[in-house]
C-alpha positions in Angstrom: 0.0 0.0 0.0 1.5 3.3 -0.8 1.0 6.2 2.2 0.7 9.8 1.4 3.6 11.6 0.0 3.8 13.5 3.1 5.3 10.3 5.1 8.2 10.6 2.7 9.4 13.9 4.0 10.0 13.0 7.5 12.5 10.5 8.9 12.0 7.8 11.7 13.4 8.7 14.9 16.6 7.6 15.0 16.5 6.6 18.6 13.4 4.1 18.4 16.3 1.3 17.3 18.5 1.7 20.9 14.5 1.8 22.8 13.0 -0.8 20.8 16.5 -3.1 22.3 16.4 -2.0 25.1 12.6 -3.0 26.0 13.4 -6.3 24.5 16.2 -6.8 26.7 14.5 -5.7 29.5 11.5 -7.4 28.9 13.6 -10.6 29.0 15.0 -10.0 32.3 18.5 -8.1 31.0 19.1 -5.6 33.9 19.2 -2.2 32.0 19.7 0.8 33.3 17.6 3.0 31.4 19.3 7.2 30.8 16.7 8.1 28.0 13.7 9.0 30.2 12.0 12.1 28.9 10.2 12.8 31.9 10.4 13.3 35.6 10.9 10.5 37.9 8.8 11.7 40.5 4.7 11.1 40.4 2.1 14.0 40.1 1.2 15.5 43.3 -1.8 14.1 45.1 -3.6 17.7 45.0 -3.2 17.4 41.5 -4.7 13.5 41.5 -7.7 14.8 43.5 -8.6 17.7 41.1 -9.1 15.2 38.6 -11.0 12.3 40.8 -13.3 15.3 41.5 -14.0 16.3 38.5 -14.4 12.5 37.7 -17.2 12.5 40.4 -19.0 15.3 39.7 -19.4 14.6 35.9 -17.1 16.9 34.0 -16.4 14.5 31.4 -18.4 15.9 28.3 -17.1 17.8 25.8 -15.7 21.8 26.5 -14.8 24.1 23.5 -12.7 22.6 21.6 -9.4 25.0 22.1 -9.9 24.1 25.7 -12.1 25.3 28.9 -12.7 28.9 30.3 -11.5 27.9 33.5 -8.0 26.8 32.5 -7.3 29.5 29.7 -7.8 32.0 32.6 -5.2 30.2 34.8 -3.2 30.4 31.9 -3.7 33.8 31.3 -3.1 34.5 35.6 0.3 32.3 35.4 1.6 34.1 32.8 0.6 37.5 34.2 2.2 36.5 38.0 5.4 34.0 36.6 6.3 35.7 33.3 5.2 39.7 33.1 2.8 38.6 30.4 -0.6 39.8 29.7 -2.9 38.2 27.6 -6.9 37.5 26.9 -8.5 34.6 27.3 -8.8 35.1 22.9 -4.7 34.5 23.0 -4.7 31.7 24.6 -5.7 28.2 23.3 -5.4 24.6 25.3 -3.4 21.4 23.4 -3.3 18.1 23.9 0.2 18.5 25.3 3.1 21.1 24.2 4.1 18.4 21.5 0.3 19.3 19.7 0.8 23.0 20.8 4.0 23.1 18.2 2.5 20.6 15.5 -0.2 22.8 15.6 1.4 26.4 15.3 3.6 25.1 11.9 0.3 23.8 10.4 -1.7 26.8 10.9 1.7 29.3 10.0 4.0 27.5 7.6 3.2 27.9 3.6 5.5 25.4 1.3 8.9 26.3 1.0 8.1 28.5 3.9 11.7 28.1 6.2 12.1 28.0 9.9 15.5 28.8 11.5 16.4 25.9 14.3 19.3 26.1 16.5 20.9 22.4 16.8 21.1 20.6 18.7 17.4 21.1 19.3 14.5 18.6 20.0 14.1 15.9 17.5 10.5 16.9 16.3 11.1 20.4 15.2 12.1 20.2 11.7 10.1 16.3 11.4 6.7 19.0 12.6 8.0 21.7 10.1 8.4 19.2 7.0 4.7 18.3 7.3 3.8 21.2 7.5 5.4 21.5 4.3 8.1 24.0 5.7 11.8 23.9 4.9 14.1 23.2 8.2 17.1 25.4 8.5 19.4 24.3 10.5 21.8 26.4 12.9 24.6 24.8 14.4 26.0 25.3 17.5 28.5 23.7 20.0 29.5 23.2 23.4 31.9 25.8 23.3 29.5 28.2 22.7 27.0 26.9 25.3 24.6 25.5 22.7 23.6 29.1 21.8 22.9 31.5 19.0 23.7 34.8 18.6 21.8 38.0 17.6 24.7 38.5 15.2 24.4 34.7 13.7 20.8 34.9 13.3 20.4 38.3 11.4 23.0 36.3 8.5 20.5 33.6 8.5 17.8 35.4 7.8 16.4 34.7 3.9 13.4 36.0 2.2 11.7 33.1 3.2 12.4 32.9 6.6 9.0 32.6 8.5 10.1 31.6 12.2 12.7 30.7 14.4 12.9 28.4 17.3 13.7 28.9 20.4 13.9 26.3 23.3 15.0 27.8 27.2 15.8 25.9 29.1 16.6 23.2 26.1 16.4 19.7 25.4 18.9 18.2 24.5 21.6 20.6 25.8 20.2 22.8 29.3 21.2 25.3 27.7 19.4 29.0 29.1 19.6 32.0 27.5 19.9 35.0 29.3 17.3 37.9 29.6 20.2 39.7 27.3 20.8 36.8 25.0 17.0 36.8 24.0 16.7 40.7 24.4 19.3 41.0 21.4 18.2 38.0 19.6 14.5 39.3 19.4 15.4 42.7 18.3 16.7 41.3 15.3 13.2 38.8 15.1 11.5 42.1 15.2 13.2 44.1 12.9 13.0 41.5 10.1 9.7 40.8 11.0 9.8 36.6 11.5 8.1 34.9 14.5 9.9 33.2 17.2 8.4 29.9 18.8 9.3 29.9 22.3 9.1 26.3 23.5 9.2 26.9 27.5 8.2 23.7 28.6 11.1 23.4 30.9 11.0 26.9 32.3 11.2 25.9 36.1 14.2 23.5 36.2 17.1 26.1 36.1 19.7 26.0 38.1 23.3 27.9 39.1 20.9 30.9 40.2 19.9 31.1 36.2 16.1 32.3 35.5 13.9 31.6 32.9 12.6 34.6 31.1 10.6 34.3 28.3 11.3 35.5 25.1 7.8 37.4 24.4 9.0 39.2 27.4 12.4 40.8 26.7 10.9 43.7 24.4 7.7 45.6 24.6 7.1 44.5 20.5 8.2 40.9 21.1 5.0 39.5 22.3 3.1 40.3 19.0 5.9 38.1 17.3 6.0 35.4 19.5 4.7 32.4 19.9 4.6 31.0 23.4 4.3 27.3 24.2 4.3 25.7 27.6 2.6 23.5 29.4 2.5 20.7 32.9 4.7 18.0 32.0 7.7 18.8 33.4 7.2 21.4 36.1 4.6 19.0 37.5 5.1 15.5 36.5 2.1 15.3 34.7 3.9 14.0 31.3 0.9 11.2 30.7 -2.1 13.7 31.6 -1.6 15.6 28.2 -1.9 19.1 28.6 0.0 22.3 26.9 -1.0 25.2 25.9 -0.1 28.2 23.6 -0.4 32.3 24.1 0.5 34.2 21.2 -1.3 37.0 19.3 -5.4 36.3 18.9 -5.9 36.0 15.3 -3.1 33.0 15.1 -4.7 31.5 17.8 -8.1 31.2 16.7 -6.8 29.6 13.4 -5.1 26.7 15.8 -8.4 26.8 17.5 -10.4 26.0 14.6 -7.7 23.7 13.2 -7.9 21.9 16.9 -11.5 21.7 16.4 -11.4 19.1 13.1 -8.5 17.1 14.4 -8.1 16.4 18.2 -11.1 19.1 19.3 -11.0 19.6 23.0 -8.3 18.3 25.5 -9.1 15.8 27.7 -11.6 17.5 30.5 -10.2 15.7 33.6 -6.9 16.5 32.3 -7.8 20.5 32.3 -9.1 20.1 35.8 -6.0 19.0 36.9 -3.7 21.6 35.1 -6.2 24.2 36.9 -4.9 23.0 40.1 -1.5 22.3 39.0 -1.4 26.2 38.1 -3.4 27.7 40.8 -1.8 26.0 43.9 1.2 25.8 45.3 3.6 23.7 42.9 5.0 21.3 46.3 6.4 19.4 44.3 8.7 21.9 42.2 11.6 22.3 45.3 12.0 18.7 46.1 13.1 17.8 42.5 14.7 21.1 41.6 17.2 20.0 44.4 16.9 16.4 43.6 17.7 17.3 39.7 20.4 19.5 40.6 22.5 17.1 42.9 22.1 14.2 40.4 22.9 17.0 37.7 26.3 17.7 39.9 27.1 14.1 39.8 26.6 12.8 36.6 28.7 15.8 34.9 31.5 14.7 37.3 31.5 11.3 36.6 31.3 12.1 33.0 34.1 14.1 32.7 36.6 11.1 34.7 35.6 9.2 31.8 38.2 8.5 28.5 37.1 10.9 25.6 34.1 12.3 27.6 34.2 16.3 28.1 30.8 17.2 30.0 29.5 20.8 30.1 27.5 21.5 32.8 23.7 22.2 32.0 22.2 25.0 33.6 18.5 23.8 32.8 15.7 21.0 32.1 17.4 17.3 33.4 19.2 16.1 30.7 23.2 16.2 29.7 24.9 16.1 26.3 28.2 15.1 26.9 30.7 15.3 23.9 32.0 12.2 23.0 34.0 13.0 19.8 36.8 11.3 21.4 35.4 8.1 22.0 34.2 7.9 18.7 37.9 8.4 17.3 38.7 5.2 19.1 38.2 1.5 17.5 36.2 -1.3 18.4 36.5 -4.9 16.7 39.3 -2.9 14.4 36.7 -0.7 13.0 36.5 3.2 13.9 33.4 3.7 16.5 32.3 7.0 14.3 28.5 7.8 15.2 27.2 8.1 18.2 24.5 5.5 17.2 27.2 2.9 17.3 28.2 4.3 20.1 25.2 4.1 21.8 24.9 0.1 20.8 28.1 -0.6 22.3 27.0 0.9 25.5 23.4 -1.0 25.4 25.0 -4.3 24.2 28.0 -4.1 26.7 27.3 -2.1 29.6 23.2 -2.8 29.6 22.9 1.1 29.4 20.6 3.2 27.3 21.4 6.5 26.0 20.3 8.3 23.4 22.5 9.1 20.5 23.2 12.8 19.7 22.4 12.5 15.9 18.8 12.7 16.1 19.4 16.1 17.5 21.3 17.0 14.8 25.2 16.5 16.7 26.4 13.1 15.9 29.3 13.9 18.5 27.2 13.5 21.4 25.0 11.9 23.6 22.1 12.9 25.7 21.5 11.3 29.2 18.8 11.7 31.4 19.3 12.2 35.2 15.8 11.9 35.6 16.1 8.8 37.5 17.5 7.8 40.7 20.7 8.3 42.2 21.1 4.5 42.5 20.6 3.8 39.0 22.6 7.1 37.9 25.8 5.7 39.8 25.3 2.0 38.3 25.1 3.1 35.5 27.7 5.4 34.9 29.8 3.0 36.6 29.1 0.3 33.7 29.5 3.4 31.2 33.2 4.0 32.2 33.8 0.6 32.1 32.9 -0.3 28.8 34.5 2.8 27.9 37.7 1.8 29.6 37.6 -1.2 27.2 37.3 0.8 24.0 41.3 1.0 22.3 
């Protein structure tokens, strides 16, 4: 059967080969320690769990509009206002099914063919997969460790083509931690503004910064940069609540009625329970946000010290979200079974098929000479695995 000629534009995921393994393994009794979570180890607060069980009770389980409920956009619009110096309507706000939807849908509703969108790599391995369906053209940026994973104001203003449409912008990032200062993104919008492209802030990790950093958001930094930008956020991270489903976007009200309507013939509303949750998630104290910022941050302190003991390993420390991206271009020079390691895919096989440890190899994020690692898991299984990491990488001649 032949698919649409859409299917052809986007890759698999690079990664689902290592996962796939390691589930196999695993699910034949192989002890695998598993460094490719995307998600926080810890489980959704129980104010959050009751929000929903009464909502459950008291029969909120019909249908709401379909870009999400009254109730939620206006603790949307309230967070934003008290966390972020952001005012917006209730009409600039819509509700997705997850921040994943929220940034499918903003490329459907803005991106014409041929239409290009500036992405900073390493970057998040469904940007330019969500701009080639949309028909978009990804332009890639690329950046290094030695840099801090970041763009300048000065780098993107050369970019800039006639067809430029958007660029993105992920702080804190996935899969680097890198955060951009309120500077960084003051100068990197002026130039957004001038040459009139929009700018998808992806903020999804906004509240695991660490090293006295802050998150500011880009629509804040100028008083033009909100009507430019595109802000997308959401409860995942911040409060564990990866599996309930619910982001959102804020962004100027004539763009977000078009995802609105686009919402309502493809996923129409959110999941209602889900919204009753994310009210309380955003309306009461986040509890749980201080117990893993400090759990996050000492596992973060370990893992890039251990990282950096180990042969051909250099480790710069992240200074957001929960994840590392250690470059390990000098592994990768070595040899194994005569043969020259080369991509951090094979890389990544050795370490599953020899050490029983998943990571997740740097090329799907567009830097073959890395890999990312997740320290959302716990100190126990950090320090066993790292432990089998260096070994096996002790091995490699």
């Amino acid at each position: 059967m032949q698919t649409a000629r859409r299917m052809k534009r986007i890759a698999p995921s690079p990664t689902l080969a290592i996962d796939a393994k390691a589930k196999q393994l695993k699910a034949g009794g192989v002890d695998i320690i598993n460094f490719g979570a995307g998600e926080p180890d810890f489980d959704t607060p129980d104010y959050i769990k009751n929000a929903a069980m009464e909502a459950i009770r008291a029969g909120y389980t019909k249908y709401t509009p379909a870009s999400g409920s009254q109730e939620l956009k206006e603790a949307v619009c309230d967070k934003l206002k008290r966390e972020n110096g952001l005012d917006y309507s209730m009409k600039q706000i819509v509700i997705n099914c997850g921040a994943k939807h929220s940034i499918y849908n903003i490329f459907q509703v803005m991106l014409n063919p041929g239409d290009e969108v500036i992405i900073p790599a390493p970057y998040w391995v469904t940007y330019p997969e969500a701009v080639k369906l949309a028909g978009g053209r990804p332009v890639v940026m690329k950046t290094t460790d030695k840099n801090e994973f970041k763009i300048t104001a000065a780098n993107l203003r050369r970019r800039i083509k006639p067809k430029t449409k958007m660029l993105i912008i992920n702080s804190p990032g996935n899969p680097t931690g890198t955060v951009y200062s309120e500077t960084e993104l003051r100068d990197i919008m002026k130039v957004a503004v001038a040459k009139k492209i929009f700018v998808l802030s992806d903020e999804i990790y906004e509240h695991l910064t660490y090293d006295g950093m802050r998150h500011v958001s880009a629509a804040a930094v100028l008083p033009e940069a909100k009507d430019w930008t595109l802000v997308v956020n959401g409860v995942s991270k911040s409060f564990s609540m990866t599996g309930w489903r619910i982001g959102y976007t804020a962004g100027p009200e004539d763009i977000i009625a078009d995802i609105g309507t686009l919402q309502s013939h493809s996923t129409s509303n959110p999941a209602s329970i889900s919204m009753k949750a994310a009210v309380a998630a955003l309306t009461q104290p986040a509890s749980v946000l201080p117990e893993m910022q400090r759990a996050f941050n000492e596992r973060r302190e370990y893992v890039v010290g251990r990282l950096n003991a180990m042969p051909g390993v250099v480790c710069q420390k992240p200074r957001g979200a929960f994840y590392v991206f250690p470059n390990v271009s000098g592994v990768l020079a070595k040899s194994l079974d005569g043969k020259v390691i080369g991509t951090s895919m094979r890389l990544a096989e050795y370490l599953l098929d020899t050490a029983r440890v998943a990571v997740v190899p740097g090329d799907g994020f567009g830097a073959d000479d890395y890999l990312r690692i997740s320290y959302a898991t716990s100190m126990a299984n950090l320090q066993k695995g790292l432990e089998r990491m260096e070994q096996a990488l002790q091995a490699v001649n």
